[in-house]
Backbone as CSV, one residue per row, in Angstrom:
resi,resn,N_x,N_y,N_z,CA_x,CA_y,CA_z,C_x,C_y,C_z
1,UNK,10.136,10.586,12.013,9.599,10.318,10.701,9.352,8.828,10.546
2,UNK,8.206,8.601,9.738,8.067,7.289,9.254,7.827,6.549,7.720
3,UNK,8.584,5.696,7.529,8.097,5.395,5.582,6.440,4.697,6.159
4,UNK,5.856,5.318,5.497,5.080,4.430,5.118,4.581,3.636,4.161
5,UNK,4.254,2.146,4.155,3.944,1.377,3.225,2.932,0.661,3.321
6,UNK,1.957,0.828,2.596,0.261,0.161,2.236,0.705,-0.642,0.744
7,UNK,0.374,-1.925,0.902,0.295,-2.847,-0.516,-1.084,-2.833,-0.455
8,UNK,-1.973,-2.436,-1.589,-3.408,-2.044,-1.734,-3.485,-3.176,-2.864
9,UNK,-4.560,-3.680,-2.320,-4.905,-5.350,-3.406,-6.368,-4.501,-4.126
10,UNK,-6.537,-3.574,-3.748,-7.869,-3.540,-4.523,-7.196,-2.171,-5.354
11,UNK,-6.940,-2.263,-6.664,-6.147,-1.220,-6.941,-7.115,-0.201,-7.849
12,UNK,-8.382,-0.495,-8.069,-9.131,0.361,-8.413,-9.408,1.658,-7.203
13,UNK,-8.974,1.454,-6.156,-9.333,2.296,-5.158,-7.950,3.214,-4.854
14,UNK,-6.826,3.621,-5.842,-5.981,3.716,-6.041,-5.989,5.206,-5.848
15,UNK,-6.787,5.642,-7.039,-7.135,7.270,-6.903,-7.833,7.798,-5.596
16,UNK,-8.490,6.883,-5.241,-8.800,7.841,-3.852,-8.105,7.601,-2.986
17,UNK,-7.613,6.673,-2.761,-6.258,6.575,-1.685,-5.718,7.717,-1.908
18,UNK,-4.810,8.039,-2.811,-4.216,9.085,-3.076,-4.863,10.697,-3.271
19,UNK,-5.829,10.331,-3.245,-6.658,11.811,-2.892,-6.964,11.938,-1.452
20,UNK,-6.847,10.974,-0.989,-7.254,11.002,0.652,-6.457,11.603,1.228
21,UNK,-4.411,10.884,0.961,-3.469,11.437,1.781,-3.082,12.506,1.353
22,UNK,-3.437,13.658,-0.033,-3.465,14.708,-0.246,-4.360,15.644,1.242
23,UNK,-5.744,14.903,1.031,-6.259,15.682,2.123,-5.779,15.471,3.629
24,UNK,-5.393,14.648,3.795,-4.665,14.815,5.117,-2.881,15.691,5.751
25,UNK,-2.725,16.108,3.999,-1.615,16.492,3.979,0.039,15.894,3.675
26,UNK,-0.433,14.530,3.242,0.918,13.995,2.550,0.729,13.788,0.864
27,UNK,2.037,14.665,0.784,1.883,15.710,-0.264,2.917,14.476,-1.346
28,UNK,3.206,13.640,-0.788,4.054,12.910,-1.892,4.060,11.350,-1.736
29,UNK,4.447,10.417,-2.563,4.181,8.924,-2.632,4.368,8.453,-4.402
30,UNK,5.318,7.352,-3.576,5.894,6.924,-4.791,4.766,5.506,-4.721
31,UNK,4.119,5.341,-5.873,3.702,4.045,-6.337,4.289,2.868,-7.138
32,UNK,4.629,1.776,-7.036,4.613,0.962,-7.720,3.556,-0.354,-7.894
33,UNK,3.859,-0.978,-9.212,2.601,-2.365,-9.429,3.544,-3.206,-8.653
34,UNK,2.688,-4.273,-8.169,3.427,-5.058,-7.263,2.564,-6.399,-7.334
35,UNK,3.522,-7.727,-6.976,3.014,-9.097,-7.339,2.717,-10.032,-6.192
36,UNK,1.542,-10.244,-5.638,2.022,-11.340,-4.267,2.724,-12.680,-4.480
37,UNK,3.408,-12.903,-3.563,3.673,-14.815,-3.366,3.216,-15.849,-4.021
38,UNK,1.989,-15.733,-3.473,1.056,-16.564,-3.962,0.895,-16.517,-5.015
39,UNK,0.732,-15.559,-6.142,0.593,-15.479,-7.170,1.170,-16.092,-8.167
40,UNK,2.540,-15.786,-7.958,3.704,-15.900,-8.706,3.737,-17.669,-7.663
41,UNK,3.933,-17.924,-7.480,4.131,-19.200,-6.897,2.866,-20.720,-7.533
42,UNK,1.570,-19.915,-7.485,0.724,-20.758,-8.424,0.410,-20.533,-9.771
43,UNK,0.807,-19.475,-10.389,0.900,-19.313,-11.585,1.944,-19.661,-12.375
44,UNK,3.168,-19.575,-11.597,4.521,-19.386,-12.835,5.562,-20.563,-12.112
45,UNK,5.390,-21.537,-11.182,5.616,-22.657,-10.885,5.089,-23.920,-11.022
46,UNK,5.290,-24.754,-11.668,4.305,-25.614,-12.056,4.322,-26.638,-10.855
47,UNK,5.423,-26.899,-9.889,5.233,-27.781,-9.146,4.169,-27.267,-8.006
48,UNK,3.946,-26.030,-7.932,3.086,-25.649,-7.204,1.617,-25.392,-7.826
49,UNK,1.249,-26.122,-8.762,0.295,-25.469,-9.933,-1.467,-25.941,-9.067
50,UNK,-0.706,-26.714,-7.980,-2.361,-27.070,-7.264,-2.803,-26.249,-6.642
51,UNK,-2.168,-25.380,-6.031,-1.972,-24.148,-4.980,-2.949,-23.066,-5.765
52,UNK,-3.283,-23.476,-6.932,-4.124,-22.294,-7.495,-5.894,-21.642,-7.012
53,UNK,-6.403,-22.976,-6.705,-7.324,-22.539,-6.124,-7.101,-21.672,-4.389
54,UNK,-6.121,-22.325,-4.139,-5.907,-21.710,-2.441,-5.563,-20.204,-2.638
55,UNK,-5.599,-19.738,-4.018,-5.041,-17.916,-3.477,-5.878,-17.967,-4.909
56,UNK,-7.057,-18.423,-5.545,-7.921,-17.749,-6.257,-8.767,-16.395,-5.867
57,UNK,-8.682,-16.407,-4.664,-9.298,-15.109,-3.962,-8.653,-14.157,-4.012
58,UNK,-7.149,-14.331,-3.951,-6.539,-12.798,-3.737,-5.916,-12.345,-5.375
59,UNK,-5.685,-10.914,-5.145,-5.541,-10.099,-6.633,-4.498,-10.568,-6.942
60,UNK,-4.473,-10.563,-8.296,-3.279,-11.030,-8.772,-1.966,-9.902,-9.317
61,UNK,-2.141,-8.739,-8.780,-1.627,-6.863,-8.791,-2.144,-6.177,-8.105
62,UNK,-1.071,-6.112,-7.420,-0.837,-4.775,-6.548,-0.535,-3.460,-6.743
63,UNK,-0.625,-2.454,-5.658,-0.028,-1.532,-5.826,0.500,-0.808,-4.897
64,UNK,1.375,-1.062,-4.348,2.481,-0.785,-3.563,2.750,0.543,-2.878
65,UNK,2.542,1.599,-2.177,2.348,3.140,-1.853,3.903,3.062,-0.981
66,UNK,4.110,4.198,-0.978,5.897,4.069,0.020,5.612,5.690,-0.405
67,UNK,5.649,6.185,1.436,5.921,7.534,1.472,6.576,7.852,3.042
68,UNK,7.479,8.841,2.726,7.961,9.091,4.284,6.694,10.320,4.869
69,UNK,6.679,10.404,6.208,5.653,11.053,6.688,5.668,11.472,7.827
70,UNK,5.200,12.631,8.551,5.827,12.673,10.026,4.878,11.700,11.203
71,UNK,5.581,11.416,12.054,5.016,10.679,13.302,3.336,10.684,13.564
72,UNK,3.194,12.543,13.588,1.762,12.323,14.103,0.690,12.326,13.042
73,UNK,1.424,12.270,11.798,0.305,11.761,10.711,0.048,9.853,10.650
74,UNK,0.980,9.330,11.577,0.204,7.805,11.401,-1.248,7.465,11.563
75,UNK,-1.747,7.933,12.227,-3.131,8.148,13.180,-3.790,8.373,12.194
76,UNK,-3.983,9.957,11.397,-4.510,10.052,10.457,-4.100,9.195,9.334
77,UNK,-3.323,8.918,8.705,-2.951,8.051,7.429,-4.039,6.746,7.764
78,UNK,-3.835,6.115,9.073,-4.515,4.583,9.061,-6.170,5.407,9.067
79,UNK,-6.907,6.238,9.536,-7.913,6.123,9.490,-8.456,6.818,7.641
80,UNK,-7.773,7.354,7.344,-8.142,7.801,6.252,-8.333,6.644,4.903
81,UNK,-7.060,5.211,5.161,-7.279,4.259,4.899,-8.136,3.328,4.975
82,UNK,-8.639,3.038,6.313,-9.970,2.620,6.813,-11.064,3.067,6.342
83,UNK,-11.223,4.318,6.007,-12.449,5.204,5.542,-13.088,4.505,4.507
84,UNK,-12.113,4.305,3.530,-11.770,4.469,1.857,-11.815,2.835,1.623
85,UNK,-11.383,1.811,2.680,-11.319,0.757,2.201,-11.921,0.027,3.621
86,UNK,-12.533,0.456,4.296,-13.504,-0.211,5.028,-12.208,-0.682,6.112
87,UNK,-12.639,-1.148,7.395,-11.190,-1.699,8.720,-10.408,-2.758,8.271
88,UNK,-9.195,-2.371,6.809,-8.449,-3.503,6.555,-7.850,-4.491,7.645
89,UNK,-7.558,-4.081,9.086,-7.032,-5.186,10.456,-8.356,-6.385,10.250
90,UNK,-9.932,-5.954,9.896,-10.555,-7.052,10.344,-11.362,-7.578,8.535
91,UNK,-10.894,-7.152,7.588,-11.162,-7.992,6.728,-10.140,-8.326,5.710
92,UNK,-9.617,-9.090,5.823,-8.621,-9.504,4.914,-8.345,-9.603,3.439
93,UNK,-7.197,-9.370,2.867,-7.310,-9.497,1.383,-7.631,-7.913,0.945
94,UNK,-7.940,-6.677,1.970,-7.893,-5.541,1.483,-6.426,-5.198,1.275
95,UNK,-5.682,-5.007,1.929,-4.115,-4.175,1.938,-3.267,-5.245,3.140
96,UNK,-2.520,-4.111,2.730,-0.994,-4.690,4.103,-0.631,-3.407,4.314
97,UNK,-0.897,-2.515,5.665,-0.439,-1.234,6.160,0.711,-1.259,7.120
98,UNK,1.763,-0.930,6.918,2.696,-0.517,8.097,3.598,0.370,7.991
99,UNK,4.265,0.553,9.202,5.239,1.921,9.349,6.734,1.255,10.061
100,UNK,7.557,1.839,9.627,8.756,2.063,10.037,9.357,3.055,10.098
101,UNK,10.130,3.121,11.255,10.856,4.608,11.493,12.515,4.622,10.474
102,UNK,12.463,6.018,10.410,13.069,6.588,9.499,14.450,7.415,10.153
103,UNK,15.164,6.765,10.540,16.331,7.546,11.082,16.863,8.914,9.964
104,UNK,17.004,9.186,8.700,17.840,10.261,8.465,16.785,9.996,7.104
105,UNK,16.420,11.425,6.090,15.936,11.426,5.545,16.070,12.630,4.196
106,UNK,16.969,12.206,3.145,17.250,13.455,2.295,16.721,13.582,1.325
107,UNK,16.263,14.796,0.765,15.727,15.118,-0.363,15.982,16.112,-0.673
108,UNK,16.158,16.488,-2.007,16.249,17.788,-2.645,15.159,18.256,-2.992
109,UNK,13.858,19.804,-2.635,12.569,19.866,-2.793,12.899,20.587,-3.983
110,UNK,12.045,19.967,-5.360,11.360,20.926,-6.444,11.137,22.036,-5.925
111,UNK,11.442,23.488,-6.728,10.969,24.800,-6.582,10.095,25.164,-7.362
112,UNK,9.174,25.023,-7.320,7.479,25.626,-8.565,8.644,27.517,-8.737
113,UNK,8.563,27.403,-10.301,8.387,28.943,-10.582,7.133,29.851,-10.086
């Protein structure tokens, strides 16, 4: 198993992300809003207040995806990402995608009546 975690800077593209990994079959994902570095570092520091033009480019909210998932859905997850947001590895300022393995993993599953 793997968590996976995508920080998605373009967060209008939010809903289809999440319609995507429906269609590939990951059926769950916790979202949160999320803040970069940079942000918080040229906005809400004043000794750093010059630094503002150097990260005027990037969003100032995120949105954060964290889902566990099995192994051979990485493959699919990154291309379904790619699809939807064009080859985030070669243009920057789209997301931050990665995986880590998941040694032990518990949940209690909802039962639909």
């Amino acid at each position: 198993m793997k968590l996976l975690v995508f920080v998605l800077n373009e967060e209008e593209k939010l809903e289809e992300i999440l319609e995507g990994f429906l269609e590939i079959g990951i059926k769950g994902a916790t979202v949160i809003e999320s803040v970069g570095m940079g942000k918080i570092i040229s906005q809400d520091i004043p000794i750093f207040a010059g630094l503002r033009d150097l990260f005027a480019s990037s969003s100032p909210h995120n949105r954060t995806i964290f889902s566990i998932i099995e192994d051979e859905m990485v493959e699919k997850t990154i291309h379904i990402i790619n699809k939807i947001m064009g080859d985030i590895k070669e243009e920057p300022g789209k997301g931050i995608l990665f995986f880590l393995n998941v040694d032990m993993f518990i949940s209690a599953e909802k039962k639909l009546i």
